[in-house]
C-alpha positions in Angstrom: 120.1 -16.4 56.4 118.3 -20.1 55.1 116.5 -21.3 58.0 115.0 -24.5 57.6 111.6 -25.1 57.0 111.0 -28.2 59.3 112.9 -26.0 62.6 111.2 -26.9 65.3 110.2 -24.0 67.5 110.1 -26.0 70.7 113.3 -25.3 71.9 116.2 -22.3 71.1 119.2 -22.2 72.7 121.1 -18.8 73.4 124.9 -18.5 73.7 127.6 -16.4 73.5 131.3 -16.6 72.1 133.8 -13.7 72.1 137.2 -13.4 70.0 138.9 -10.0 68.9 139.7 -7.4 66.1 142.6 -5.7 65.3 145.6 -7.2 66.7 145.7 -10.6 68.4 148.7 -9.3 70.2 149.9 -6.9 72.7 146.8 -6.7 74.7 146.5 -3.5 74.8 145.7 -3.3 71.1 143.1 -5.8 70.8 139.1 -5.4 70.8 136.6 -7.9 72.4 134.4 -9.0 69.5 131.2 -11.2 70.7 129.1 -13.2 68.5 125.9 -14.4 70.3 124.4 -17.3 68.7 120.6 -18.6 68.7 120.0 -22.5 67.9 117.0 -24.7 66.9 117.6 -28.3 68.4 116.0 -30.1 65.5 117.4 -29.1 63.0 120.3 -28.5 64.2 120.9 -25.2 63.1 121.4 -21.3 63.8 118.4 -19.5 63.6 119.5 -15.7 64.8 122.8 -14.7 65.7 124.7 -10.7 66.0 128.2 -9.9 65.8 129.5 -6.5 68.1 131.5 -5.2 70.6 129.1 -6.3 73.6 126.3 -8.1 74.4 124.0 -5.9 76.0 120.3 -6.9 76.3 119.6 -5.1 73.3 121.2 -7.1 70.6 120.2 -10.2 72.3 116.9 -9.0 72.4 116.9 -7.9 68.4 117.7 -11.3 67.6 115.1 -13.3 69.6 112.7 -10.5 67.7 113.8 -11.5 64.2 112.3 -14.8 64.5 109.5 -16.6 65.1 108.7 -17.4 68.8 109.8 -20.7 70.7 108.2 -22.3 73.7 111.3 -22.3 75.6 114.7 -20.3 75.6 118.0 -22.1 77.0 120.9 -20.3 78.4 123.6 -20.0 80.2 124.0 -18.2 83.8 125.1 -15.1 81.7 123.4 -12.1 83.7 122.9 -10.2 80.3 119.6 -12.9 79.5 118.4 -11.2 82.5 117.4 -8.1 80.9 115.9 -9.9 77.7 111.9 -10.2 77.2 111.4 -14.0 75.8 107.8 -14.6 74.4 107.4 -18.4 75.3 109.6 -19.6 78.7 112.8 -18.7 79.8 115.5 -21.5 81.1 118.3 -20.4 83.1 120.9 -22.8 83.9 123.5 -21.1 86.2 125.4 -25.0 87.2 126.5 -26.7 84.1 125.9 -26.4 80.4 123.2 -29.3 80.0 120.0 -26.5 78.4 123.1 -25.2 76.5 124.9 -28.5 75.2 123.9 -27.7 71.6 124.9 -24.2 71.0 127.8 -24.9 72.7 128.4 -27.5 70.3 127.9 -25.3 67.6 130.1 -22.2 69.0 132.6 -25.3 68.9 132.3 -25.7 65.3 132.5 -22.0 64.2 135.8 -22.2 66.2 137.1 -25.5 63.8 135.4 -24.5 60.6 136.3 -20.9 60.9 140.4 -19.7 61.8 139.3 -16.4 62.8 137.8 -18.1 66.0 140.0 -20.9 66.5 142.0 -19.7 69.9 145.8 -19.5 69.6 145.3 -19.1 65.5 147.3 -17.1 63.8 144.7 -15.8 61.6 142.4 -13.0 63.0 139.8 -10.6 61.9 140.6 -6.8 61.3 136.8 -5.5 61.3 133.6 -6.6 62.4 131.7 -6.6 59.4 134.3 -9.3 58.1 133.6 -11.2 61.1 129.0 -10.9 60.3 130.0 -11.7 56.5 131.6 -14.8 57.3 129.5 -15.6 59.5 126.6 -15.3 57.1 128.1 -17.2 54.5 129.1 -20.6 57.3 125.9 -20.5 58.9 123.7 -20.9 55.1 125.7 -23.6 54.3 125.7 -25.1 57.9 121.7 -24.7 58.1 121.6 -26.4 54.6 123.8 -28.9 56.0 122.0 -29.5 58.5 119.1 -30.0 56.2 120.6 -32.5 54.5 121.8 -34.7 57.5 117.9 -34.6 58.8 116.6 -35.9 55.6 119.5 -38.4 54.8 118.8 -40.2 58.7 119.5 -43.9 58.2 118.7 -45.7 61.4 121.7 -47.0 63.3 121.2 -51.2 64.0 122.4 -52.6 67.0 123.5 -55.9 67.6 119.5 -56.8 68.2 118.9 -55.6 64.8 116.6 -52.8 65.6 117.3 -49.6 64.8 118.1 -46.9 67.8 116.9 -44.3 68.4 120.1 -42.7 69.0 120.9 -39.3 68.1 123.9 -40.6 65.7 121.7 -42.1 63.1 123.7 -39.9 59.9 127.3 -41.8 60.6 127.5 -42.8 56.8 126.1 -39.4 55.1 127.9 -39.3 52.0 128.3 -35.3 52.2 130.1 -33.0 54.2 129.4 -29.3 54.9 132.1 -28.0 52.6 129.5 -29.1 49.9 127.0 -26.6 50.9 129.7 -23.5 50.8 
């Protein structure tokens, strides 16, 4: 997986998303599938993530492992983080998603950019190793992407005429993702 060589280690944000295997219906066929996702915030992109049939402490754990250590860890109120040793501080947010707004954001996107997430879709994955190669495949091209956007910032002017610091400042890049697949 490309990570980015200006990622920021100051903040990594830890989520989870869960689809299925096999058969999307009847019920009784189906297999929980969870991918657990690990973010930078600048760039915005996916540093670590796992694809099995739970999320024990374990996997989560093997993924904060494979890379390099943060000052803080974000997640949700997910019990599982519990169990996990983070090497710089840990952030729990058990009332709303605000430590968690930006891998959400991103579990959002695998859901658009990829069918197999998108919920009510009739397209679904049959094994979990087809799930972790697409996966690896988006998230390159989405880390590149993200690449791209951070060098490509234009500021944004406001009707004073000085530019904002506003997060939005890549409206007019002249790429899209698809260009990095």
């Amino acid at each position: 997986m490309w990570i980015s060589q200006t990622t920021d280690f100051s903040a990594f944000e830890l989520d989870e998303l869960y689809w299925f295997t096999n058969h999307k219906y009847p019920l009784a066929e189906r297999e929980n599938i969870y991918t657990i996702t690990m973010t930078s915030r600048i760039p915005r992109q996916i540093v670590g993530f796992d694809v099995d049939y739970d999320k024990e402490a374990e996997r989560i754990q093997r993924i904060i492992d494979s890379v390099d250590s943060a000052e803080n860890y974000f997640t949700d109120g997910n019990p599982t983080y519990l169990d996990v040793i983070f090497s710089g501080r840990y952030n729990r947010n058990t009332e709303n998603k605000n430590d968690t707004h930006l891998t959400e954001s991103i579990n959002a996107d695998l859901r658009h950019y990829i069918s197999g997430f998108a919920r009510k879709s009739r397209t679904f994955f049959r094994k979990q190793e087809t799930v972790h190669a697409v996966l690896s495949v988006f998230i390159d091209a989405y880390n590149k992407y993200g690449e791209a956007k951070l060098k490509h910032q234009v500021p944004v002017l406001h009707r004073t005429n000085e530019p904002s610091d506003h997060l939005h400042k890549y409206r007019d890049v002249p790429f899209s993702i698809l260009d990095f697949l």
